[in-house]
N, C-alpha and C positions, 0 to 999 in steps of 0.2 A: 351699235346703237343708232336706232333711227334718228331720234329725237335733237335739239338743235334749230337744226337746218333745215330739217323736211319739216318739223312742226312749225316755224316761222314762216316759211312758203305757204303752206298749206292757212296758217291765222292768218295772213294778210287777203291771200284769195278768199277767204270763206262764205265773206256776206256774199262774190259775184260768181260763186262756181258753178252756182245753177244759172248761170247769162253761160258761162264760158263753155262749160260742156251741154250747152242744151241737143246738140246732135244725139250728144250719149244721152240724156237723159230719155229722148224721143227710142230708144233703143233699148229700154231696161226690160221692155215686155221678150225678147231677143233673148237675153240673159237667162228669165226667169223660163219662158217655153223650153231651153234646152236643159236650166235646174231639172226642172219636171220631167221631159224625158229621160233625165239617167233616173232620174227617184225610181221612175217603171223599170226600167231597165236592170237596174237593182234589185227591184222588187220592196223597195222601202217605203213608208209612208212616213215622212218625218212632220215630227210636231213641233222640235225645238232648232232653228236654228240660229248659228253664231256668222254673222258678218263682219269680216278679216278689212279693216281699211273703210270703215263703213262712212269715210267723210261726212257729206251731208244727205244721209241716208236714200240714196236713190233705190241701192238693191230691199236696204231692209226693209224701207216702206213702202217697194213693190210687192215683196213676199207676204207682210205682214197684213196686207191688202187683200192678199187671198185666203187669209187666215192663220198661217205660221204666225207662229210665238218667238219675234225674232231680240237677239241681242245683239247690238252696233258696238265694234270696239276701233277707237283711233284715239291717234297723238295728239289732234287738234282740237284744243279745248274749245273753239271757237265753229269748229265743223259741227263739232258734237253739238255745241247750245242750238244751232239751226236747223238740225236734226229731231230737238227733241220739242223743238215750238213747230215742228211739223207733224206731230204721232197725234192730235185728237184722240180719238177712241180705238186707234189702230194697237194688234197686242204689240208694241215693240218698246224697248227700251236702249238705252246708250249709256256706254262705261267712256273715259278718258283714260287710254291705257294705250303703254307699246303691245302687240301680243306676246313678245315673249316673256311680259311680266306678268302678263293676263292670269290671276286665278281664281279662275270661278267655281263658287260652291256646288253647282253642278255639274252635269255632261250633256253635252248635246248629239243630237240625231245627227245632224250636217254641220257642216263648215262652207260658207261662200265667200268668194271674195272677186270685185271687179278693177275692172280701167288698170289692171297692171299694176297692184297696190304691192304684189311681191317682188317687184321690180326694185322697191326699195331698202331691200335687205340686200344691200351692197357687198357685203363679203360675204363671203362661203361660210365662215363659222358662224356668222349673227345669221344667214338663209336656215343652216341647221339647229338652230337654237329657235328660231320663230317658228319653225314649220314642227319642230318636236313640243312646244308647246301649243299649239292646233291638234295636235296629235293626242297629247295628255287632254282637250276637252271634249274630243269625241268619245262617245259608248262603241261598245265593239263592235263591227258591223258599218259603224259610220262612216260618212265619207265627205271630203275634201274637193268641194269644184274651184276651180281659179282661171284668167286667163294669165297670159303674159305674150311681151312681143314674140315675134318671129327675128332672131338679127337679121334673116335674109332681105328680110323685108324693111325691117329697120335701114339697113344700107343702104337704099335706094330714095330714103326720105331727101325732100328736100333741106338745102343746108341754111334756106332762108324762105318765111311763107309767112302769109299774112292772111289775117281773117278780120270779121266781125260778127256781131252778133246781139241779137235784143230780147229781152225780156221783160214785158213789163212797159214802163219808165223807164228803163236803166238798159244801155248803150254801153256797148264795148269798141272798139277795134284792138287787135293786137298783134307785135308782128314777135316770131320767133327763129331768135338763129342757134341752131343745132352743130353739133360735132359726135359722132359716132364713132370710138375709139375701137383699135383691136381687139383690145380684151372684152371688148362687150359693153363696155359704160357709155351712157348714151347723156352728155349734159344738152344743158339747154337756159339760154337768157331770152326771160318775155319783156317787151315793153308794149303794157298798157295804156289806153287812155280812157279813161272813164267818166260816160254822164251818167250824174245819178242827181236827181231831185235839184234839175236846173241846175249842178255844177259839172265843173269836169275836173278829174281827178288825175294824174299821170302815175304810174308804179312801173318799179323795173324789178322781177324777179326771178332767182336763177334756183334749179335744182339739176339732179342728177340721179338715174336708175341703170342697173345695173342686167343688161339684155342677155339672158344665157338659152342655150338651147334644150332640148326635149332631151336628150342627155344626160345635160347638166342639170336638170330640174330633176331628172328620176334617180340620180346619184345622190341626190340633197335629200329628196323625201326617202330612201330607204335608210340613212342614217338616223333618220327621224323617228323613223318606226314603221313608215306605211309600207308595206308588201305586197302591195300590187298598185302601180303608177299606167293610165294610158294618156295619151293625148290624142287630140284631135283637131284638125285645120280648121281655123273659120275664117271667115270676111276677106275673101280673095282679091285681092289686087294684081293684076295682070299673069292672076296663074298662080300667085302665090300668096299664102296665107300672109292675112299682116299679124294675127294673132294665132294663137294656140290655147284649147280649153284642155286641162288638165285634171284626171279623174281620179283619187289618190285613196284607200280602201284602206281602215285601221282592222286588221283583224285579231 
């Protein structure tokens, strides 16, 4: 079970996620060009899709921007309310749900999901229980895109970094120190400081994802059901992938 601790992390960040990830967000068009190229590549035209982790819906109110008919599903009841005072006239809607409780009265064409949201199915048996119900929402033929880290390249993070960042009125800086364990668990303590509306605000918050390899991810999704698993490198850092996009085929 996700929920807890990743849903507490994730309500406290919500109102600033879009200050904190404004790189990724500057990068969703990224995402969505290579959606599209596998939908051809496929040969699919999908109408309906379900976004895995959809925080504060960066992927789904890209896609849904081009017209998909998207549904957002995450733990954070507080991502999702920001999510959905973002959709206007956009077709997309937002569930508050783990996915593996997820059950939707229908099926969808595709499955997305970004920024490492499977990261957070920390054991092997809750990975295999999430990714089989993504499985049960696709129609046959559907397919699953996701990234996740690289550990290779995880190892190489620094073990202490600091940024900032603005959007708006509202001012970040924040510094994070990291530990990347053997088996793959990558935690991490942020300490923020935040201006927002002429105040400044301090937070300290910690989570933890679980970094497995191209492997390990296609051993999880055949348990799941999916039958055909590829991966593929992206956003190279010195030669080496920091991420991995994952192409997962329910037939």
């Amino acid at each position: 079970m996700i929920k807890n601790k990743v849903t507490d992390y994730y309500d406290k960040k919500a109102k600033y996620y879009d200050v904190w990830n404004i790189h990724t967000i500057r990068l969703t068009y990224v995402d969505i060009n290579f959606f599209e190229k596998v939908f051809m590549e496929h040969g699919i035209i999908p109408r309906t899709v379900l976004d895995v982790g959809c925080g504060t819906g960066r992927l789904s109110l890209g896609l849904a921007k081009k017209g998909y008919m998207v549904t957002g599903v995450d733990v954070s009841s507080k991502s999702v309310e920001i999510a959905k005072n973002k959709v206007n006239d956009y077709p997309a809607k937002f569930v508050v749900s783990e996915i593996s409780k997820y059950r939707p009265s229908e099926r969808f064409d595709c499955a997305v999901s970004g920024d490492d949201v499977v990261g957070h199915f920390i054991s092997n048996s809750y990975a295999v229980r999430s990714m089989s119900a993504v499985f049960r929402c696709l129609k046959r033929g559907g397919i699953f895109i996701f990234d996740a880290a690289n550990p290779d390249s995880k190892r190489r993070y620094p073990k202490l970094k600091g940024w900032s960042a603005k959007l708006g009125s509202i001012k970040i800086k924040a510094e994070r120190r990291s530990t990347f364990y053997d088996d793959g668990t990558y935690e991490w303590s942020d300490k923020l400081k935040v201006y927002d509306n002429g105040k400044y605000t301090s937070m300290h918050l910690e989570n933890k994802i679980k970094i497995r390899s191209p492997e390990e991810w296609t051993r999880i999704l055949n348990k799941a059901g999916f039958s055909e698993v590829e991966h593929r490198p992206a956003i190279l850092q010195g030669g080496i992938p920091r991420i991995f996009y994952y192409v997962a085929t329910k037939y």
